[in-house]
ZAPA-622647 format. One line per field, with one value per atom (N, C-alpha, C): x, y, z; atom name. Coordinates in steps of 0.001 Angstrom, whole numbers, plus 500000, padded with zeros to 6 digits. Layout:
N
x <- [X | ...]
y <- [Y | ...]
z <- [Z | ...]
rose <- [CA | ...]
***
This chain:
80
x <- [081140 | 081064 | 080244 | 079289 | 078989 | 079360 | 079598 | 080202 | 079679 | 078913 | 077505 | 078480 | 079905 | 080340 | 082209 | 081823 | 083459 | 083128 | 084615 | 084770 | 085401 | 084861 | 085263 | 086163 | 087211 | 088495 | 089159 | 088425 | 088278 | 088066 | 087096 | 086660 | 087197 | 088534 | 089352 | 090622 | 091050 | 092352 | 093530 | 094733 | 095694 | 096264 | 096243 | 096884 | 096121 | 094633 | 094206 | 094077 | 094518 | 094417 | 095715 | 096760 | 097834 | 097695 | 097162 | 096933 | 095929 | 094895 | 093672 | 093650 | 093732 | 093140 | 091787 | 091603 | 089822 | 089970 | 089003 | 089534 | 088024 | 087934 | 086651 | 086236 | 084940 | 083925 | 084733 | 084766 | 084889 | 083781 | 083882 | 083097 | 081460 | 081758 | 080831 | 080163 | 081077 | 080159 | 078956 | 079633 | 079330 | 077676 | 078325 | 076782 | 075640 | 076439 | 075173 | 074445 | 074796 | 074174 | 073432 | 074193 | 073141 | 071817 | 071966 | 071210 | 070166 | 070733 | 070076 | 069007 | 069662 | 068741 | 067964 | 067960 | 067104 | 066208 | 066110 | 065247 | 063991 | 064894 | 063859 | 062785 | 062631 | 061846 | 060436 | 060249 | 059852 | 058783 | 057498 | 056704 | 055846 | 055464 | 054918 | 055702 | 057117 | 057800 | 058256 | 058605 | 057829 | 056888 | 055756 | 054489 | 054744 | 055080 | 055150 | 056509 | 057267 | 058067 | 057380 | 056819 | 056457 | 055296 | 054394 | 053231 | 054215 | 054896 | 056104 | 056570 | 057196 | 057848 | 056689 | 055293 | 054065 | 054013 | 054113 | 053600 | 054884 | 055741 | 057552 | 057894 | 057340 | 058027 | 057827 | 056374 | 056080 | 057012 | 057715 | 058382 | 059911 | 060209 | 061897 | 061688 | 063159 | 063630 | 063861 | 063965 | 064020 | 065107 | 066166 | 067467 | 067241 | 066962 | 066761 | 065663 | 065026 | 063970 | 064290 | 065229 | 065788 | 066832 | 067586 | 068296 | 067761 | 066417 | 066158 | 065735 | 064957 | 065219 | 066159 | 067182 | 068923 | 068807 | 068935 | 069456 | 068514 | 067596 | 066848 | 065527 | 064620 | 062978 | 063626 | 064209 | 064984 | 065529 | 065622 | 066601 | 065324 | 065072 | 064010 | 065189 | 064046 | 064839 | 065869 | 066015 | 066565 | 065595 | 066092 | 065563 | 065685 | 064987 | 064951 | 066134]
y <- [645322 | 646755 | 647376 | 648281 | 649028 | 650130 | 649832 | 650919 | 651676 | 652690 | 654124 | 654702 | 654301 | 654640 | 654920 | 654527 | 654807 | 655929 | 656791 | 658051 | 657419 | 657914 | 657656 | 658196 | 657865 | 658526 | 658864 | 658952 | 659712 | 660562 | 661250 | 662363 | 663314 | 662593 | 663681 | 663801 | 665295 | 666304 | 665296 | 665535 | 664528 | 665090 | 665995 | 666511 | 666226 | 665878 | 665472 | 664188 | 663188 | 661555 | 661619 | 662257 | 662015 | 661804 | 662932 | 662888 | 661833 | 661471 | 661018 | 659367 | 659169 | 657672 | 657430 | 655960 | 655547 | 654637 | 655514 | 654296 | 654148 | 652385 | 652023 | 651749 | 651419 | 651648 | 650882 | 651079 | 650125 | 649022 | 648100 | 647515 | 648003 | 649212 | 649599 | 650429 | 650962 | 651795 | 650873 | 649505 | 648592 | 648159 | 647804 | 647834 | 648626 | 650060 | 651037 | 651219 | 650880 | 650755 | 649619 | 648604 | 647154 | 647423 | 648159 | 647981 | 649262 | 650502 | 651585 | 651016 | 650069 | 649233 | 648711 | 647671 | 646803 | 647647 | 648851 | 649216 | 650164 | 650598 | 651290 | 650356 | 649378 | 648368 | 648055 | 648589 | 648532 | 649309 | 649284 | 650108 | 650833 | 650530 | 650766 | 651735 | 651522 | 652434 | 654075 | 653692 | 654691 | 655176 | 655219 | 655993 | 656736 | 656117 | 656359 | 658166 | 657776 | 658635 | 660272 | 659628 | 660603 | 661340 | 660705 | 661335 | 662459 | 661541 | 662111 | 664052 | 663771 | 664858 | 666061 | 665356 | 666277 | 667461 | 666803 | 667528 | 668063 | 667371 | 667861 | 669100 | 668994 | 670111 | 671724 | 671854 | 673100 | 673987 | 672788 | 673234 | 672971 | 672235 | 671705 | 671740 | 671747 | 672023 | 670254 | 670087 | 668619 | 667972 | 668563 | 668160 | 667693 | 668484 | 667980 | 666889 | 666833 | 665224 | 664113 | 664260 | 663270 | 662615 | 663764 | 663255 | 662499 | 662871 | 662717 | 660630 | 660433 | 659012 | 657688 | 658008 | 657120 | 658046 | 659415 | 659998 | 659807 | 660111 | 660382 | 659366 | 658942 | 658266 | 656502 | 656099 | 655048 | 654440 | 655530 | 654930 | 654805 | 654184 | 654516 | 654909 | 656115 | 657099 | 657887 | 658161 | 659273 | 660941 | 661838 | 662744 | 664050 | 664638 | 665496 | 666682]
z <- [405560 | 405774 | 404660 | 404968 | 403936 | 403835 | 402028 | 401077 | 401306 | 401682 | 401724 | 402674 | 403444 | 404189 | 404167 | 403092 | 402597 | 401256 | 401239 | 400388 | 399227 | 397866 | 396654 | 396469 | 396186 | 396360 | 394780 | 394089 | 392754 | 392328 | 393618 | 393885 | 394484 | 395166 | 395854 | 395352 | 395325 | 395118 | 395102 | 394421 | 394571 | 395991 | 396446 | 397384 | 398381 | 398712 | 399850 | 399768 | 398554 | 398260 | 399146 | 398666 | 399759 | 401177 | 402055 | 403201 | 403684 | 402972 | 403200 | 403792 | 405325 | 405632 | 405896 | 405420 | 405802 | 406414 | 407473 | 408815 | 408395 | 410104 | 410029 | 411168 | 411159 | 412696 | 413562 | 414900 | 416116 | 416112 | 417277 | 417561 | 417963 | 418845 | 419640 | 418436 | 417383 | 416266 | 415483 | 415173 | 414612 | 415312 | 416619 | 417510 | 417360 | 417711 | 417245 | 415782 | 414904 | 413477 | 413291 | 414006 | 413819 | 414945 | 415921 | 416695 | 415967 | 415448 | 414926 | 413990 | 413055 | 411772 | 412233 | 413413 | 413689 | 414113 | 415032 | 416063 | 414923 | 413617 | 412049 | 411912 | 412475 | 411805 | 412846 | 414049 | 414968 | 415115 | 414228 | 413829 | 414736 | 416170 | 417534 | 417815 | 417578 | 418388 | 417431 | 416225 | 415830 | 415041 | 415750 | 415793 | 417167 | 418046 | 419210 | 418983 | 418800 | 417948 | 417254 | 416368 | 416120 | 416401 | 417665 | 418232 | 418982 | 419867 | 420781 | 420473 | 419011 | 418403 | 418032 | 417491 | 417190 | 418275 | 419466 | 420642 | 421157 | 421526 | 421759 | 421480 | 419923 | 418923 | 419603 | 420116 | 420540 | 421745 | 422139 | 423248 | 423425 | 422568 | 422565 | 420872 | 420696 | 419417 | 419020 | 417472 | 417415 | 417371 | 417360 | 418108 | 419812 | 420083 | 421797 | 422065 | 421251 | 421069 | 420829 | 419794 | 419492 | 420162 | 421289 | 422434 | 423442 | 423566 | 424971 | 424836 | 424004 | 424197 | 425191 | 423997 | 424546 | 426066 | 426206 | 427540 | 428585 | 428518 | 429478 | 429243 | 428838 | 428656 | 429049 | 428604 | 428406 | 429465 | 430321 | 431993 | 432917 | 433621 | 435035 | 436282 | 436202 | 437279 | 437175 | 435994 | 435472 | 435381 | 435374 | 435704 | 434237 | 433589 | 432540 | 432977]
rose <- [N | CA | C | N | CA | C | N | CA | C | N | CA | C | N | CA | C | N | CA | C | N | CA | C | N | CA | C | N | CA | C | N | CA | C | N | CA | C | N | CA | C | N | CA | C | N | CA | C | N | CA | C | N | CA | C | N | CA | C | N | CA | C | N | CA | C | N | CA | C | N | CA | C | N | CA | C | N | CA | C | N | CA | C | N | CA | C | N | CA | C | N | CA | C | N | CA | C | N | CA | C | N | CA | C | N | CA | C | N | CA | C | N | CA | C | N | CA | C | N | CA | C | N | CA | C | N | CA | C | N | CA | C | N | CA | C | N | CA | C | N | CA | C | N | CA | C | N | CA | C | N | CA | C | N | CA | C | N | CA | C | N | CA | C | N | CA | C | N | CA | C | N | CA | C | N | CA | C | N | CA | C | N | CA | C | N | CA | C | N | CA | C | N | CA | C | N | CA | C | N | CA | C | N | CA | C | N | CA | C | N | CA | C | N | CA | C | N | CA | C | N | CA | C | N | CA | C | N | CA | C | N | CA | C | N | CA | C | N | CA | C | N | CA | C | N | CA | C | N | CA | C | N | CA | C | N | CA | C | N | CA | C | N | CA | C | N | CA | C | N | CA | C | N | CA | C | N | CA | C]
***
């Protein structure tokens, strides 16, 4: 597991150390980060990315760009 993902707990209040559990990823979370890392590395895809967002931007906000990938570009025959 990486640490970058757990809370230093030195840093927190005795009164919220009390309350405070650290839970950890599921499986499927686990998936999505390994699969998130691997896919950073994939240099075609983004360029592709960010030609994408250059032109995107004028018309969708970059929150909604960054959705549309996984939701919608990604499926055939899915519809915007």
């Amino acid at each position: 597991m990486v640490l970058w993902y757990r809370v230093d707990k030195s840093r927190l209040s005795p009164q919220l150390l009390q309350k405070f559990r650290q839970l950890d990823p599921d499986e499927d979370t686990k998936a999505f980060l390994s699969a998130s890392i691997d896919k950073s590395t994939w240099v075609w895809t983004q360029v592709w990315y960010l030609l994408a967002k250059a032109v995107l931007r004028h018309f969708w906000s970059i929150t909604d760009i960054n959705g549309c990938p996984d939701n919608h570009w990604s499926r055939p025959g899915s519809e915007l």
